[in-house]
C-alpha positions as CSV (number, residue, x, y, z in Angstrom):
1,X,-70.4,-23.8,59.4
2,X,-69.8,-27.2,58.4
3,X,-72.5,-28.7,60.5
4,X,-70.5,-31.4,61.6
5,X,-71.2,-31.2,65.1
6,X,-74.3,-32.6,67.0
7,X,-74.2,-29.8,69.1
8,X,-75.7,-27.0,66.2
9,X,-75.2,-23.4,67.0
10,X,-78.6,-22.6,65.1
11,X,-80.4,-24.4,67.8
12,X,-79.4,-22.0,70.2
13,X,-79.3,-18.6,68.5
14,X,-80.6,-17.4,65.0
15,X,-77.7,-16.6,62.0
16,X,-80.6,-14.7,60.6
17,X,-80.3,-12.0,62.4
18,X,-76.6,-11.3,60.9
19,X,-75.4,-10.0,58.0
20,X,-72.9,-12.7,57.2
21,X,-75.2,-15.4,58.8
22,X,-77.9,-13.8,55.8
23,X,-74.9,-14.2,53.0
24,X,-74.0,-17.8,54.0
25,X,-77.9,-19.0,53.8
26,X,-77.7,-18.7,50.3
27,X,-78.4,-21.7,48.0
28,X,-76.8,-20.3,44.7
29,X,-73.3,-19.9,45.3
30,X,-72.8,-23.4,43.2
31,X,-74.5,-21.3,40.2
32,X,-72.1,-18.6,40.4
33,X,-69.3,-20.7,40.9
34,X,-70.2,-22.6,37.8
35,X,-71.0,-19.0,35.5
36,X,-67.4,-18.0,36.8
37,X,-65.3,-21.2,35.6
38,X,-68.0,-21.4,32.2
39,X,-66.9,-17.8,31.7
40,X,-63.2,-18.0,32.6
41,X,-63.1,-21.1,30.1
42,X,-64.8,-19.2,27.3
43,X,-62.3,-16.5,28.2
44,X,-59.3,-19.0,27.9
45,X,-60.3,-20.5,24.3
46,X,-60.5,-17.1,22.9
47,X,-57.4,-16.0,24.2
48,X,-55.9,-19.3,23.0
49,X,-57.2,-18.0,19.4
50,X,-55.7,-14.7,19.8
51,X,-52.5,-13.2,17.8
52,X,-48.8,-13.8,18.6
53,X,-45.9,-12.5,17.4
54,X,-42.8,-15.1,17.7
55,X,-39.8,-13.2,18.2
56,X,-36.3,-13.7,19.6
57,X,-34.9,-12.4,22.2
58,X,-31.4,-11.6,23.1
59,X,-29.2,-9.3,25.0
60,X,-26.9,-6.3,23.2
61,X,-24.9,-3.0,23.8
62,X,-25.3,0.1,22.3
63,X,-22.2,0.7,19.9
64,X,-21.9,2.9,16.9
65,X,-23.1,2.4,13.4
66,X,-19.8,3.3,11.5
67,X,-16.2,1.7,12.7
68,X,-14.5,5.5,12.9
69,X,-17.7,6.5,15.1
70,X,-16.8,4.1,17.8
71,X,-14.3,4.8,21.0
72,X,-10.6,4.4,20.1
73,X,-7.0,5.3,21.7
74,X,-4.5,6.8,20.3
75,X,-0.3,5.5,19.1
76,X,2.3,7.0,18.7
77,X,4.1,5.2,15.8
78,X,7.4,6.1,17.0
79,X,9.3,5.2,21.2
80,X,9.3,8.4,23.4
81,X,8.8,10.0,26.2
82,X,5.7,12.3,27.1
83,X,6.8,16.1,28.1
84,X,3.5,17.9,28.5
85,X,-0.3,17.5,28.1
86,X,-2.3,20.0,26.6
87,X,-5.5,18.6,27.8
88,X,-7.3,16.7,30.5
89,X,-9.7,14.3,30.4
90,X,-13.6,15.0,29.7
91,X,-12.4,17.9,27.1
92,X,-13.7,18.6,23.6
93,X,-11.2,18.2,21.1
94,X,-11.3,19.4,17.7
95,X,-9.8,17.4,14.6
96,X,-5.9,18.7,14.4
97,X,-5.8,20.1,18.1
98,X,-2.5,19.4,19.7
99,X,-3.5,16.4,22.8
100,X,0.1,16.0,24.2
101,X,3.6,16.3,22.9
102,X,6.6,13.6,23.4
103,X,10.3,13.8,23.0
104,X,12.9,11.3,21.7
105,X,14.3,8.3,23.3
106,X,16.9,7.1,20.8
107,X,20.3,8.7,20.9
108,X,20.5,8.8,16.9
109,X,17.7,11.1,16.8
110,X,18.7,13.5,19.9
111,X,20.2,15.9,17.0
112,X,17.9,18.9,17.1
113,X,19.6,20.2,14.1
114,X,19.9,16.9,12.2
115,X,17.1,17.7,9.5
116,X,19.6,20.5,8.8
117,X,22.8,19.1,9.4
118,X,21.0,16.2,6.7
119,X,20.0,19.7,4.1
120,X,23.7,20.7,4.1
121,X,24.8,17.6,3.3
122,X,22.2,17.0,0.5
123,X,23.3,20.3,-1.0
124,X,27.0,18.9,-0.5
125,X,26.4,15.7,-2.6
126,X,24.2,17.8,-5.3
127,X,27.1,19.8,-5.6
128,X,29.0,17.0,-6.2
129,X,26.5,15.6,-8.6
130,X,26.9,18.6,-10.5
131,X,31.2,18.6,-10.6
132,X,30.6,14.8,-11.5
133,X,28.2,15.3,-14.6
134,X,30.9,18.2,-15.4
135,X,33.6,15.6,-16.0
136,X,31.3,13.1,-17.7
137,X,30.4,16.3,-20.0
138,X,34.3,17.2,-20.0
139,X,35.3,13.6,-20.9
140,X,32.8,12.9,-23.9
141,X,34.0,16.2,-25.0
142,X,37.5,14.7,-25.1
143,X,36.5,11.4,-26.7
144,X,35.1,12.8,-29.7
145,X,38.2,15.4,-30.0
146,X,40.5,12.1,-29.7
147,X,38.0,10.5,-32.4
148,X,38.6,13.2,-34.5
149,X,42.5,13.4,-34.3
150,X,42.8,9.8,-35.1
151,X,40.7,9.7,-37.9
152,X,42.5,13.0,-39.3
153,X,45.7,11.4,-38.1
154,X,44.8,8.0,-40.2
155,X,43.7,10.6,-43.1
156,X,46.9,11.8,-43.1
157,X,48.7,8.2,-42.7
158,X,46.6,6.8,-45.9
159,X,47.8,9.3,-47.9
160,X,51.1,9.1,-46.9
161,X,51.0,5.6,-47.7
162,X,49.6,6.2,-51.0
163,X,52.6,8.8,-51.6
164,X,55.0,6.2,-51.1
165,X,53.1,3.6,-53.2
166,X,53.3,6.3,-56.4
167,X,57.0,6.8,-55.4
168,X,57.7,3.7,-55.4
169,X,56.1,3.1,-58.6
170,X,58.1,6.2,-60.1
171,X,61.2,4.6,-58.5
172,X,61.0,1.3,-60.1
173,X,60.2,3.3,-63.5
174,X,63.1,5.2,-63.0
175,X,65.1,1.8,-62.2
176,X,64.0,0.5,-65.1
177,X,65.2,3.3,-67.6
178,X,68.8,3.4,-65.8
179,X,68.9,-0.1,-66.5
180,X,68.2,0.0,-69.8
181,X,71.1,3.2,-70.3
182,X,73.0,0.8,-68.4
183,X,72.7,-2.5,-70.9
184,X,72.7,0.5,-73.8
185,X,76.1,1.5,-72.4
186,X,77.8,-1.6,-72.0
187,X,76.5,-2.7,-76.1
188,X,78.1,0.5,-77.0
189,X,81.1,0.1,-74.9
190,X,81.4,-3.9,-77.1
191,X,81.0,-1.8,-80.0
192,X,83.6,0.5,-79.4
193,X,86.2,-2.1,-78.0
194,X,85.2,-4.5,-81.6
195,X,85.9,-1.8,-84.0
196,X,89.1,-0.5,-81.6
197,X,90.2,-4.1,-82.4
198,X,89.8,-3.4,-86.1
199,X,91.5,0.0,-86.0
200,X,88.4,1.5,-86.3
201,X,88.2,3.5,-83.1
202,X,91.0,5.0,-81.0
203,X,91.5,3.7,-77.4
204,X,90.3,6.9,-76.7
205,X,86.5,6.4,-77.3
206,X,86.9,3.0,-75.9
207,X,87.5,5.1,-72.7
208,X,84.9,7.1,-73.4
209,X,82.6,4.6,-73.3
210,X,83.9,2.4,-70.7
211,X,83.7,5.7,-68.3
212,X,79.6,5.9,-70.1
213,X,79.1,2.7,-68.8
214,X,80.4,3.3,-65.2
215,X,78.1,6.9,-65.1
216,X,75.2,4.1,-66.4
217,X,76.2,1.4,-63.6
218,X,76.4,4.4,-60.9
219,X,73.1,5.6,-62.0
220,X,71.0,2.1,-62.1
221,X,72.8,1.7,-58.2
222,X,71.9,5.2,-57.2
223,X,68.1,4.5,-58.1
224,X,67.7,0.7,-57.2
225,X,68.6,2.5,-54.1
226,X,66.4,4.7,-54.1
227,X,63.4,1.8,-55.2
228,X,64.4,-0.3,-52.2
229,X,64.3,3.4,-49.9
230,X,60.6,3.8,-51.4
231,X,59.5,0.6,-50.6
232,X,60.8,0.9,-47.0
233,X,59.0,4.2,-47.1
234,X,55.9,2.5,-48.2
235,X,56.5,-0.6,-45.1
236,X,56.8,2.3,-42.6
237,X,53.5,4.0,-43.9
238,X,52.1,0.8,-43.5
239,X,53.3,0.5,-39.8
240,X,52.4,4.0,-38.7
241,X,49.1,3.3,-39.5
242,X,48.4,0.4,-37.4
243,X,50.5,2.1,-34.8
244,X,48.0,5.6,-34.7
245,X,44.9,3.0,-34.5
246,X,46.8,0.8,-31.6
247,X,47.5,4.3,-29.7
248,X,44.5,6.2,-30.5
249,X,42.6,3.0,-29.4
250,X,44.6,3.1,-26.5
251,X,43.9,7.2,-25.7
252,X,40.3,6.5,-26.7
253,X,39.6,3.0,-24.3
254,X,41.2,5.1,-21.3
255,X,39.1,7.9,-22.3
256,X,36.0,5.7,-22.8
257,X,36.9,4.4,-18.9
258,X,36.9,7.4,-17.0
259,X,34.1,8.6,-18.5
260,X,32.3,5.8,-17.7
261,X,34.1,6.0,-14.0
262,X,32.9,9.4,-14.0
263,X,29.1,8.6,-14.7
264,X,29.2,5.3,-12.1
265,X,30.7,7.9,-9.6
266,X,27.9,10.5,-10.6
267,X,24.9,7.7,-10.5
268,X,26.3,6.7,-6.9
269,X,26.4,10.3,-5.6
270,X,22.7,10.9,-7.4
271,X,21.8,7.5,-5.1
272,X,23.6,9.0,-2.1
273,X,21.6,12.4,-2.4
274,X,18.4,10.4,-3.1
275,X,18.9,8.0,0.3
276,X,19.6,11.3,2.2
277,X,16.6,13.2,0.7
278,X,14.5,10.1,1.7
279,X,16.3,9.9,5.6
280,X,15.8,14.0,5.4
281,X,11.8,13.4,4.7
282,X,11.5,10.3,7.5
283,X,13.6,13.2,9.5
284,X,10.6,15.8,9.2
285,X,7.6,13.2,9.2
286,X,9.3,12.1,12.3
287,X,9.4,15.0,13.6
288,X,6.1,15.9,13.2
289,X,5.1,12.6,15.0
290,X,6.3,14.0,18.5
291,X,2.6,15.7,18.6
292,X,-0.1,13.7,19.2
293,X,-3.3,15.4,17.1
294,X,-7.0,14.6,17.0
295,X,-8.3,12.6,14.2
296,X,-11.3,13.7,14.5
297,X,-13.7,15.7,17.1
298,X,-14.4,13.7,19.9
299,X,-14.2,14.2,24.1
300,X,-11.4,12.8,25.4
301,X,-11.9,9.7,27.6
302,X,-9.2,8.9,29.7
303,X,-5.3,9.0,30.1
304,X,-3.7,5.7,29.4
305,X,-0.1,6.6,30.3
306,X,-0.3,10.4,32.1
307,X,3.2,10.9,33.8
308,X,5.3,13.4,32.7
309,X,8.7,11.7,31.6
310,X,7.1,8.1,31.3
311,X,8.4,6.7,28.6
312,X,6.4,4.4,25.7
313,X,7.0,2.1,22.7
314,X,5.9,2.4,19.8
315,X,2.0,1.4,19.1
316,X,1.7,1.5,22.9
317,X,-1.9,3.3,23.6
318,X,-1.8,6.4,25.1
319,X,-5.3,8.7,25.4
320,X,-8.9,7.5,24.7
321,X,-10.7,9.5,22.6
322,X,-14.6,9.2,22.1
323,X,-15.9,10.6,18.4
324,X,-18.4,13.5,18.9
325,X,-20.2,13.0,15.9
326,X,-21.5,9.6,15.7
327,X,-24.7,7.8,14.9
328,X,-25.9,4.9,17.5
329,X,-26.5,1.2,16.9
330,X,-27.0,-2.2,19.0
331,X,-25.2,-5.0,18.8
332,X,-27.0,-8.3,19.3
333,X,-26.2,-11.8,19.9
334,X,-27.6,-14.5,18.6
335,X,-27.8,-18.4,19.1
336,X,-26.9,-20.5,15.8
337,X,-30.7,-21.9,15.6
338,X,-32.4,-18.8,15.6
339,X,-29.7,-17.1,13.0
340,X,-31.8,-18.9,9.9
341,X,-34.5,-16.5,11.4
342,X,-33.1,-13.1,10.9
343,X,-33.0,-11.6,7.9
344,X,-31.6,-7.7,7.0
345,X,-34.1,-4.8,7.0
346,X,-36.0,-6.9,9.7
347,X,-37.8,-4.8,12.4
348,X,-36.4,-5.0,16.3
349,X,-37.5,-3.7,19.1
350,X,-35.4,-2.5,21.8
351,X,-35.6,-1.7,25.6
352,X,-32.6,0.3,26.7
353,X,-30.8,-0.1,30.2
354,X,-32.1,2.8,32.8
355,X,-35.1,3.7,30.5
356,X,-38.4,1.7,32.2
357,X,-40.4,-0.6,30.1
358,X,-43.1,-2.8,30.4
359,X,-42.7,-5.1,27.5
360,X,-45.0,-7.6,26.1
361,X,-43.0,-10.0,23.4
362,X,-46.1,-11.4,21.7
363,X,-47.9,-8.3,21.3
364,X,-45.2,-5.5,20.6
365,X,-47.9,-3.3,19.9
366,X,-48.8,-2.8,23.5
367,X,-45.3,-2.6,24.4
368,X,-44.8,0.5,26.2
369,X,-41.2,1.7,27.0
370,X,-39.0,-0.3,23.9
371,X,-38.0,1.9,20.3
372,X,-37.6,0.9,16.8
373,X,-34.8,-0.4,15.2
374,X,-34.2,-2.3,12.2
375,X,-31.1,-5.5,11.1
376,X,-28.3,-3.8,8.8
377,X,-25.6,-6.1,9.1
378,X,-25.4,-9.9,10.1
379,X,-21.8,-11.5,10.7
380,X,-20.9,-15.1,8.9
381,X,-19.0,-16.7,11.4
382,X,-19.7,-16.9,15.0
383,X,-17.8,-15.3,17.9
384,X,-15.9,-16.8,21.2
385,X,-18.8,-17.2,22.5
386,X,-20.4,-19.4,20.0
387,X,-22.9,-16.8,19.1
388,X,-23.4,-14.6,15.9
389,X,-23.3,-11.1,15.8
390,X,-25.8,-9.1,14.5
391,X,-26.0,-4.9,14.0
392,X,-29.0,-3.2,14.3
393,X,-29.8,0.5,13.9
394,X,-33.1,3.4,14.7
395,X,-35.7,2.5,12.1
396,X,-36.6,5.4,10.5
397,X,-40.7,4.7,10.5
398,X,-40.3,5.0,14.8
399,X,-39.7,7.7,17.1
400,X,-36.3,8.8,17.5
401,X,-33.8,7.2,20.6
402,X,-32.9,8.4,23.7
403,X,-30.7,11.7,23.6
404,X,-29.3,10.4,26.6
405,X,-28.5,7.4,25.9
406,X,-24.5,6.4,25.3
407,X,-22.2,3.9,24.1
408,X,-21.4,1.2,26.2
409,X,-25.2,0.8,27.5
410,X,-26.6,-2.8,27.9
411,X,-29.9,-3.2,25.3
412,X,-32.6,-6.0,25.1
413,X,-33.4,-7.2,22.0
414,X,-36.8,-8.8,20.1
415,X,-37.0,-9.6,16.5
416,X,-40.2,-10.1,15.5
417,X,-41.1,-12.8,13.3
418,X,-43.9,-14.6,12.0
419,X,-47.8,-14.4,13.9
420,X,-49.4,-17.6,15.1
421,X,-52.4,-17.8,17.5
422,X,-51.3,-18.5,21.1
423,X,-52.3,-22.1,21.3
424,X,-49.1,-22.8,18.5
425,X,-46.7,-21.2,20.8
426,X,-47.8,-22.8,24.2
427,X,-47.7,-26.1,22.2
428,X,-44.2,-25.3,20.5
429,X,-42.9,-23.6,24.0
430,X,-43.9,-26.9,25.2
431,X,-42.0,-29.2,22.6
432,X,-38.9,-26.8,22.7
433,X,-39.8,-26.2,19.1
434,X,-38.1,-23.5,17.5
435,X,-39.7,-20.7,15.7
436,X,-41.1,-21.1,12.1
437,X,-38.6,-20.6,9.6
438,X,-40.0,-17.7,6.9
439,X,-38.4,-15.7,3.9
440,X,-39.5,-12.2,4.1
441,X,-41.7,-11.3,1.4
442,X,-39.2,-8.9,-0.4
443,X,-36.8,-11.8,-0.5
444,X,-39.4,-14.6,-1.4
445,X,-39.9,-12.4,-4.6
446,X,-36.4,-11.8,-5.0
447,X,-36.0,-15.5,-5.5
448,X,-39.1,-15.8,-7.3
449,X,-38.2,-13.7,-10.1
450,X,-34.3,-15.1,-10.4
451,X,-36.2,-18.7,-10.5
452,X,-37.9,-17.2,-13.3
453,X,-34.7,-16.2,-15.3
């Protein structure tokens, strides 16, 4: 008791006789006391000395490694309408297994013959490509044959033309001589009518001659005539040579024009045949497009639009599929002043939603409950929610994952960083200090050696 009272209880009865009477009489419980906080503080400085592990600690979800891995839903890229499912949800799909098929919405496309009403008329305008290059083949044909006629029709003008230059020639040669019989006449006929006037001749030979000198006269007419016909001859030579050119150029420009009508009207066919070949492919493609297939194996997830006769737009989402094959990963946030902290090949550990733990930051070593994963990937800019992104996968030096565990489960994250003693981080804790900043040592020598160069 406290013996405060004047009235004392030992007085009247002895506490000796008690058990718990004999335990309070005892006069070194200050001792103990003392051995107890001496030991406790001895116990305190050397945990204060011990190792810590500074780490950061954030919140993640269990995605996939690989983009293709992850959950997606599947477009159509086309409008229609859905007309029967070939699965339900929660089945395994293969890649290429037929999920649903759709029907058309727009009225051009209602045509169920319309890739081969599109054939026939492909084969229509080939044909016609065909009859086309024909005539172009028809038409050069006739081109050269009108090249050839005019320049053995101009052959035949040139030497024309040279015939009448010779004939005229001969002509005025001929000219010439009758002239000359007629001036030879005419002396003669003088002579004649001179010695008639001195009885020398009878009238008779002076009629002679005048009638020789008529023939003469006659003669020189006839073939002046026949000079000036020559020369006309030689003018229309002439003419009928520019006039085969002007006509033959004629034939040969109209020629030339439809056989260059004939190849525009053949090169716009080939484009119409081409345009139809291309609306004949979109046709089949299209048509293949009213099945949606698997793109790869996966289960599928859930029905996004699952009436039958509900109609879609194009790029509108209609099944989720889940890959089957597919290797896990976490994604981590992480705050802007820790980010300078992380580094790639870094080791994490991770404690997984619905899997118990009991986790000690500092000393990861007697962590029981979390797995090993190491940082592949850190983003450069941060998200909405101000935070960056980091990806981390199973290190290979640990124990494998879960089997159980899926995409979509909620993960907590340490990254281990540098080790202090634990009087560092209660003071830094205290300051609101962040952790040391470090360069893993494959880095630091990384840098080292490019310093170096």
């Amino acid at each position: 008791m406290l013996n405060i009272s004047h009235n004392k209880v030992s007085e009247f009865l002895d506490l000796n006789q008690y058990k718990s009477g004999k335990a309070t009489q005892h006069t070194n419980q200050h001792n103990l006391f003392r051995r107890v906080l001496l030991i406790s503080l001895i116990l305190v400085i050397i945990i204060l000395f011990l190792p810590w592990t500074q780490n950061v600690t954030s919140k993640g979800l269990v995605t996939t490694l690989k983009p293709n891995q992850r959950p997606q839903t599947l477009q159509s890229p086309i409008p229609g309408r859905i007309d029967q499912w070939f699965v339900q949800e929660g089945d395994f799909v293969k890649q290429g297994d037929t999920i649903l098929k759709i029907s058309e919405v727009k009225s051009e496309y209602f045509d169920d013959q319309l890739t081969e009403r599109t054939g026939d008329q492909i084969k229509a305008k080939s044909a016609s490509v065909d009859a086309y290059r024909s005539k172009v083949q028809a038409l050069k044909n006739q081109y050269a044959a009108l090249q050839q006629e005019q320049q053995l029709k101009l052959e035949q003008a040139r030497n024309k033309y040279l015939q009448s230059k010779l004939k005229v020639e001969s002509d005025s040669i001929d000219l010439e001589a009758a002239k000359i019989k007629a001036n030879i006449a005419e002396t003669q006929l003088q002579r004649t009518i001179s010695l008639q006037e001195q009885g020398l001749k009878a009238v008779k030979d002076v009629e002679e001659y005048r009638n020789k000198l008529q023939e003469a006269n006659a003669k020189y007419v006839s073939q002046e005539n026949k000079w000036l016909a020559s020369k006309n001859e030689v003018i229309n030579a002439n003419l009928n040579i520019s006039t085969i050119s002007a006509t033959y150029g004629d034939k040969l420009s109209k020629a030339q024009s439809d056989l260059y009508s004939a190849e525009s009207s053949a090169l716009d066919t080939e484009a119409q045949v081409s345009k139809l070949e291309n609306s004949l492919a979109n046709y089949e493609k299209r048509n293949s497009l009213l099945y949606i297939t698997a793109p790869q194996d996966g289960y599928i997830n859930k029905a996004i639009i699952s009436g039958i006769g509900e109609t879609f737009k194009e790029g509108e989402p209609l099944v989720g599929i889940m890959p089957a094959n597919y290797e896990l990963a976490v994604e981590m946030w992480v705050r802007p002043i820790d980010l300078p902290l992380i580094h790639k090949g870094e080791h994490v550990q991770v404690q997984f939603e619905g899997w118990p733990a009991i986790v000690f930051s500092g000393w990861p070593n007697v962590s029981y409950g979390t797995y090993g994963a190491e940082i592949v990937a850190i983003e450069n800019f941060a998200g909405k929610n101000g935070m960056y992104r980091v990806l981390i996968t199973r290190d290979p030096n640990y124990g494998p994952w879960p089997e159980a565990l899926r995409v979509g489960s909620g993960a907590q994250t340490i990254t281990l960083l540098e080790d202090v003693p634990i009087w560092f981080e209660i003071w830094r804790q205290i300051n609101s200090f962040p952790p040391n900043f470090y360069v893993p040592d494959d880095e630091d020598s990384s840098k080292k050696s490019e310093n170096k160069k």
